[in-house]
C-alpha positions in Angstrom: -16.7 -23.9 -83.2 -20.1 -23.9 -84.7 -19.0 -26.0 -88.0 -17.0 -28.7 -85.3 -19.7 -29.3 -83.5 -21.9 -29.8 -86.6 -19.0 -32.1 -87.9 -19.0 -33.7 -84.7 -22.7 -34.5 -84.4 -23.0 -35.8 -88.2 -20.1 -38.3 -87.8 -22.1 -39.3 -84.2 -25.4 -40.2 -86.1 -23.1 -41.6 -89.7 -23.4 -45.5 -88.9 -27.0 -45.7 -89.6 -29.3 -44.7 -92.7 -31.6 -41.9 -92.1 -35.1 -42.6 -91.5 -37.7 -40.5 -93.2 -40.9 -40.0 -90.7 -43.6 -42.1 -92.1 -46.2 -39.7 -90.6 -46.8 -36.6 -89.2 -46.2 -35.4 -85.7 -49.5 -34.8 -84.4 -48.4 -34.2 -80.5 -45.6 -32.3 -79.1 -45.9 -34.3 -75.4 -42.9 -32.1 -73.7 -39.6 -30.4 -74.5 -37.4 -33.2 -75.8 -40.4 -36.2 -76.4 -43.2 -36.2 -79.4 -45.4 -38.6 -80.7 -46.3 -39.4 -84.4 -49.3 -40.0 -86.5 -48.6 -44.0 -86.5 -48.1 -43.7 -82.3 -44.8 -44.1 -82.4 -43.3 -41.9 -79.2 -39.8 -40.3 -80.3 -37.4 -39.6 -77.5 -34.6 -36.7 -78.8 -30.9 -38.0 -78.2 -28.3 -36.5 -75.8 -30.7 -33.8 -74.6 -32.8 -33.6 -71.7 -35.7 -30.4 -71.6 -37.4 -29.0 -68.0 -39.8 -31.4 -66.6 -43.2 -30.7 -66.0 -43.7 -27.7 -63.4 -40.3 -26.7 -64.0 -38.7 -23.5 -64.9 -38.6 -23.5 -69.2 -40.9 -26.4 -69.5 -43.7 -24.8 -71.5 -41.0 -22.5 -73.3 -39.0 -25.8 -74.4 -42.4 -27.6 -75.9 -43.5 -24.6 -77.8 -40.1 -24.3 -79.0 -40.2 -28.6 -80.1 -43.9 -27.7 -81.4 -42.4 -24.7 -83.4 -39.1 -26.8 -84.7 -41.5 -30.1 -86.1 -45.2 -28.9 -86.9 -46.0 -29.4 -90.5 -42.0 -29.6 -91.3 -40.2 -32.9 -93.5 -38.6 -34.6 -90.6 -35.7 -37.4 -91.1 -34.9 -39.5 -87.8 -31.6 -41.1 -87.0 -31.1 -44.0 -84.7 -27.9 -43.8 -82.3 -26.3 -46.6 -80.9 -29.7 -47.8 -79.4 -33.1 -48.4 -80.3 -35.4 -47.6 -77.9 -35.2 -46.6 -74.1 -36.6 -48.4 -71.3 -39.9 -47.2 -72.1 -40.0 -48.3 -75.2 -39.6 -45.1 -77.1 -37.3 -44.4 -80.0 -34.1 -42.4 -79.4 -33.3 -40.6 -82.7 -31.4 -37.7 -83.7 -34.2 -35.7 -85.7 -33.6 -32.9 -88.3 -36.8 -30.7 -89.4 -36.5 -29.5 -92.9 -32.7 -29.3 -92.4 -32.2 -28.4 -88.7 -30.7 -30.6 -86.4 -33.3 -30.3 -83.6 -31.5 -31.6 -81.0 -28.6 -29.6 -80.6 -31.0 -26.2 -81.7 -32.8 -27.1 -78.6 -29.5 -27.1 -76.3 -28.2 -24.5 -77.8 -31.3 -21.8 -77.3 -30.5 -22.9 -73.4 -33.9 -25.1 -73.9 -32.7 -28.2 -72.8 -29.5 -29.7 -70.9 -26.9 -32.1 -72.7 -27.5 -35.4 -71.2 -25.0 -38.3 -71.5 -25.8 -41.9 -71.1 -24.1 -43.9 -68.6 -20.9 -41.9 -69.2 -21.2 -42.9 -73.1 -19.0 -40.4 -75.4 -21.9 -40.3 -77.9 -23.6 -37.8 -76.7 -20.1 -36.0 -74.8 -20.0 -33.5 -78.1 -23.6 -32.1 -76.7 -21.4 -31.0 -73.8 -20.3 -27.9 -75.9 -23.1 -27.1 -76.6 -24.4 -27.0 -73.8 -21.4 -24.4 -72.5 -22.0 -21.5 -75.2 -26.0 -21.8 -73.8 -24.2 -21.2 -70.6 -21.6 -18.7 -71.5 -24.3 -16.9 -72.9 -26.7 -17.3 -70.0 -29.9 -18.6 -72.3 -32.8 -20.0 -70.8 -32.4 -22.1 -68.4 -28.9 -21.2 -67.9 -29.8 -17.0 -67.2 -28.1 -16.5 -64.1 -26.1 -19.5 -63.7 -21.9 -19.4 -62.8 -20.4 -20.6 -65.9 -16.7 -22.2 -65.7 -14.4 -20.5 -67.8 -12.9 -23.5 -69.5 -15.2 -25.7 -72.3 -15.6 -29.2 -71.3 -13.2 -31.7 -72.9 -14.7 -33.9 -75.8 -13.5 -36.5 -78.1 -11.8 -35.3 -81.1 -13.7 -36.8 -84.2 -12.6 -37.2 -88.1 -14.4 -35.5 -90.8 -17.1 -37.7 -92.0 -18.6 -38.7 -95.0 -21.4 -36.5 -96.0 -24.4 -37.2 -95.7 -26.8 -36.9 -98.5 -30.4 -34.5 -98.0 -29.2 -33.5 -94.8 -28.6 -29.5 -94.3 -28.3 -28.0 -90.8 -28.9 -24.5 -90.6 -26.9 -22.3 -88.7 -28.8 -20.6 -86.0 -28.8 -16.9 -85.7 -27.0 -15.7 -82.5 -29.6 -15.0 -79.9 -29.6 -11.8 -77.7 -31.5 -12.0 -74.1 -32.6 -9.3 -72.1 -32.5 -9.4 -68.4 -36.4 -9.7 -67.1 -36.7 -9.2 -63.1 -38.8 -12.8 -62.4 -38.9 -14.4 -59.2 -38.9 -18.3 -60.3 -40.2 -21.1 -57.3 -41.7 -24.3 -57.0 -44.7 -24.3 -58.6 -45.5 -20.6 -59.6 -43.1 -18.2 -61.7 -43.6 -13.9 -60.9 -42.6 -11.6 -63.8 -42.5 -7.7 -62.3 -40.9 -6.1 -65.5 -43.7 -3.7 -66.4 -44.1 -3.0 -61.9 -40.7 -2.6 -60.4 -42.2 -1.0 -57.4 -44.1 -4.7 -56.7 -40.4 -6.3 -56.6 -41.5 -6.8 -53.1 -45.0 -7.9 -53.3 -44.0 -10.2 -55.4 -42.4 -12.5 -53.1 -45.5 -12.6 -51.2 -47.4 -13.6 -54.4 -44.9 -16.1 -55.2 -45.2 -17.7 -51.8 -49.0 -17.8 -52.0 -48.7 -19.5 -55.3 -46.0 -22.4 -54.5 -47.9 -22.7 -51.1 -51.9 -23.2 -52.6 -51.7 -24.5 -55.8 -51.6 -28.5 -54.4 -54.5 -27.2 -52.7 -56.0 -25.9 -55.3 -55.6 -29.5 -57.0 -57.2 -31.3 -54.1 -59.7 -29.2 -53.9 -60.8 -29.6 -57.3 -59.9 -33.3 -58.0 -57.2 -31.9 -60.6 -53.5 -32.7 -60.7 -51.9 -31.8 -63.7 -51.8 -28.1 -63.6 -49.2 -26.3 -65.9 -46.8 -24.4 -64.2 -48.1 -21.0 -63.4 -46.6 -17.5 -64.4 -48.0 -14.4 -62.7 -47.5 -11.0 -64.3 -47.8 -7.6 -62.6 -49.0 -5.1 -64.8 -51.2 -1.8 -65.6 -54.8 -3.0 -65.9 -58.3 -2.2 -64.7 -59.4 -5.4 -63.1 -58.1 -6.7 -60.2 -56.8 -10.3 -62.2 -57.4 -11.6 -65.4 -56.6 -15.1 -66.4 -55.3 -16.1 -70.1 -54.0 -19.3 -71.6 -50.5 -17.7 -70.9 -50.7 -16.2 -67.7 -52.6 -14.5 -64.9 -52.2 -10.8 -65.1 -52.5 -8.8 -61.9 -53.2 -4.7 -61.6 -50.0 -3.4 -60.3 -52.5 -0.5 -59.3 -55.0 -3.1 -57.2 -52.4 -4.8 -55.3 -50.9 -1.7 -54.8 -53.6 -0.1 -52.7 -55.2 -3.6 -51.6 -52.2 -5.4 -50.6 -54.3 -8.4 -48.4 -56.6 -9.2 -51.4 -54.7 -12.2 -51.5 -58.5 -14.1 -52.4 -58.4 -12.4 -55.8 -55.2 -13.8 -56.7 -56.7 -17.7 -55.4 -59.5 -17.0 -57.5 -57.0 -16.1 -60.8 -55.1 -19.4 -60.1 -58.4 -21.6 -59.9 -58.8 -20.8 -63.2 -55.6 -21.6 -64.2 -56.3 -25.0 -62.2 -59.4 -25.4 -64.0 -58.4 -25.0 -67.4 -62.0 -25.9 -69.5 -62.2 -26.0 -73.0 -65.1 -23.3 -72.8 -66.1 -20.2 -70.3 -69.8 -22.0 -70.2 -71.8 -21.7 -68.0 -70.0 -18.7 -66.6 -71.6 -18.7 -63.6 -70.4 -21.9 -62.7 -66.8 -21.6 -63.7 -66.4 -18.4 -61.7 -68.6 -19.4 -58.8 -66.7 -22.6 -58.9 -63.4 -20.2 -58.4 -65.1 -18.8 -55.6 -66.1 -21.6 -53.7 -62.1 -22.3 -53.7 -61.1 -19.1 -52.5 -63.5 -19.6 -49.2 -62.4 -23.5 -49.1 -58.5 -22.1 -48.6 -59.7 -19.4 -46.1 -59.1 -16.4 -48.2 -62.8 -14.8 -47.9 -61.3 -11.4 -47.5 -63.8 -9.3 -46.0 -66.5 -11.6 -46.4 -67.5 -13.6 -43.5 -68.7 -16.3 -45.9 -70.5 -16.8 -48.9 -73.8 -15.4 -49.8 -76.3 -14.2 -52.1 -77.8 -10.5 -51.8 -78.9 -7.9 -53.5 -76.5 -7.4 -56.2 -75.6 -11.6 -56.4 -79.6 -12.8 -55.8 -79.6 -15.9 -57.7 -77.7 -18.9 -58.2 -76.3 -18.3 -61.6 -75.5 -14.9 -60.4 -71.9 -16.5 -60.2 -69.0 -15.8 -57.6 -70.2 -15.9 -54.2 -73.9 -16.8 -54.7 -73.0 -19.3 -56.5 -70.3 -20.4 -54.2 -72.4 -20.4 -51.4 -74.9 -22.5 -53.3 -72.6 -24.8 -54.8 -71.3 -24.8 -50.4 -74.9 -25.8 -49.5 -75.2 -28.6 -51.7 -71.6 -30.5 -51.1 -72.7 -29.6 -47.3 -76.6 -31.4 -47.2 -75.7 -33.3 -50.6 -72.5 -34.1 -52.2 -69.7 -34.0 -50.7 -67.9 -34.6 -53.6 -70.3 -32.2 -56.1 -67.1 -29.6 -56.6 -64.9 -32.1 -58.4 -67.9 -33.8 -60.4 -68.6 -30.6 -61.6 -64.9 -29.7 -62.5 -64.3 -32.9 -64.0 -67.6 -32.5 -66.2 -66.8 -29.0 -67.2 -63.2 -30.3 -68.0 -64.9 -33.1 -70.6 -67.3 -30.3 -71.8 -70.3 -32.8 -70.5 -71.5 -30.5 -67.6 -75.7 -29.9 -67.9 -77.8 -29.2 -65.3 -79.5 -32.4 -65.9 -76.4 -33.8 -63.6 -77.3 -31.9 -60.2 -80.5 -34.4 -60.4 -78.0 -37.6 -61.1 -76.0 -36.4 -58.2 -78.6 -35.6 -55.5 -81.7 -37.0 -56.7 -83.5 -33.0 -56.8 -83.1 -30.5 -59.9 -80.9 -27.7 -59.5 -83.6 -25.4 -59.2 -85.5 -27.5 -56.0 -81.9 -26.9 -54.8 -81.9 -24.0 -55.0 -85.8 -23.1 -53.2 -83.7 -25.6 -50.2 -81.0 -23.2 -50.2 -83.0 -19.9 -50.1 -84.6 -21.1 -47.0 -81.4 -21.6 -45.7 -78.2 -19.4 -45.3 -77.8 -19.3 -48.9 -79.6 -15.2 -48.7 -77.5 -14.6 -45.3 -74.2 -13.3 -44.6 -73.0 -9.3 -44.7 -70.5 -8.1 -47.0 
């Protein structure tokens, strides 16, 4: 079946003369869409990847990234030019392997047929041994148990410099993850949190836009919690927020820690600097949602006395000045500390008083106050 559908695809992308890439790609922009050196935006034929926030969205644009970085890439043009947007639809083969159907066929993208068009009707099957096999997004899915029909096609002509690998069979391993909205929850190394972990879940889908308001910032990736054995509370990578199986276990309604994890992910700078800004920043959230936990609000004390003490002190400074100042000083600072532009110079622009007569206002105040 493997060598039809090959057949099949060559004869589909024969008419026209391959295209060698006059440049680079220099930006994988999602699963099935990439953009070259010269700005030309390249839109891959009869497939369609997970959108943005969906399930498999990151895992099909690492896998595009993986198939095209630094590799010799020939385009083909189907039976049209460009799309509606004005990008070109090609059939693209990276140093010999048709990308296109590799992506459908790892269950990283859905066969997607224009306007009932049979050029793309060969993707179908395809598409159905992802399914039988239940790969990506296709894991759990009822599969049918006859192959779709497709147009029977003669053998074609060969095609010269063209070579497309056979890919190796792929084995997956059922992984206990609840998938929603927004938010993804992997429990495989804490079966005992199978539970817990539709609360989290639901805490996730239902705060992230919030998050997003609250710091002026809208295009999150989608989130993936992981339950695991660890000694902090949360901890927040480029990949995922990692949560202590042991923590949650015996502090169940420290739900704040877990807002405070998925600000970061929210926030997303290029640099942890100043750390006491990003994490007090992450703070300040947590209290804006209502998830103080057993603080009745934030404050500075003993072990927090100063501003760039971070979390809550500098939350509740950070609250005094958007309360007296700046109503709008969170998502200045977030956007500044996205464009690593933030200095402190900019509390001045903002309010008219340094950060440090801001700070002698907000002793005086209830910045000191409050209990834990």
């Amino acid at each position: 079946m493997k060598a039809i559908l090959i057949v099949i695809a060559l004869l589909l992308t024969s008419c026209a003369a391959p295209e060698k890439s006059p440049d680079a790609v220099v930006n994988v922009i999602d699963g099935d869409t990439f953009e070259t050196e010269s700005g030309e935006i390249v839109r891959l034929l009869c497939i369609d990847a997970p959108e943005k926030r969906s399930q498999f969205y990151l895992d099909a644009k690492a896998r595009l990234l993986d198939l095209v970085d630094g590799k010799e890439i020939i385009l083909r043009k189907g039976s049209e030019d460009n799309d509606k947007y004005g990008r070109s639809l090609r059939y693209v083969y990276a140093d010999g392997v048709f990308v296109n159907e590799q992506l459908v066929r790892e269950g990283l993208a859905r066969a997607y047929v224009y306007n009932q068009s049979e050029e793309c009707a060969w993707m179908l099957s395809v598409e159905f041994s992802a399914k039988s096999q239940g790969l990506g997004i296709w894991s759990g899915v009822d599969v049918p148990e006859e192959e779709p029909a497709q147009t029977p096609a003669e053998e074609p002509a060969e095609l010269p410099g063209i070579v497309v690998d056979e890919p190796e069979e792929l084995e997956v391993s059922p992984r206990p993850v609840l998938f929603g909205t927004y938010c993804d929850v992997d429990y495989t190394e804490a079966p005992e949190m199978a539970n817990y972990s539709e609360t989290v879940l639901q805490l996730c889908d239902d705060n992230l836009p919030d998050i997003e308001e609250e710091l002026g910032s809208y295009d999150t990736e989608r989130i993936l919690l992981v339950f695991r054995e660890q000694s902090s509370p949360g901890e927040r990578t480029s990949s995922a927020i990692y949560l202590s199986k042991e923590w949650f276990t015996e502090n169940p309604d420290d739900l704040g820690a877990i807002i405070h994890e998925m600000a970061h992910a929210v926030q997303d700078y290029p640099a942890y600097d100043p750390w006491w800004l990003v994490e007090g920043i992450a703070d300040h959230v947590r209290y804006a949602l209502g998830y103080q936990n057993s603080w009745s609000y934030p404050h500075c004390c003993a072990e927090s006395p100063h501003y760039t003490s971070g979390y809550w002190c500098t939350a509740a400074f950070l609250q005094y000045v958007q309360r007296e100042y700046d109503d709008a000083i969170i998502k200045e600072l977030d956007y500044a500390l996205k464009e690593d532009s933030y200095d402190a110079s900019l509390f001045k622009a903002w309010t008219g008083k340094t950060i440090e007569e801001l700070w002698e206002e907000c002793k005086m105040s209830d910045c000191a106050g409050g209990s834990p």
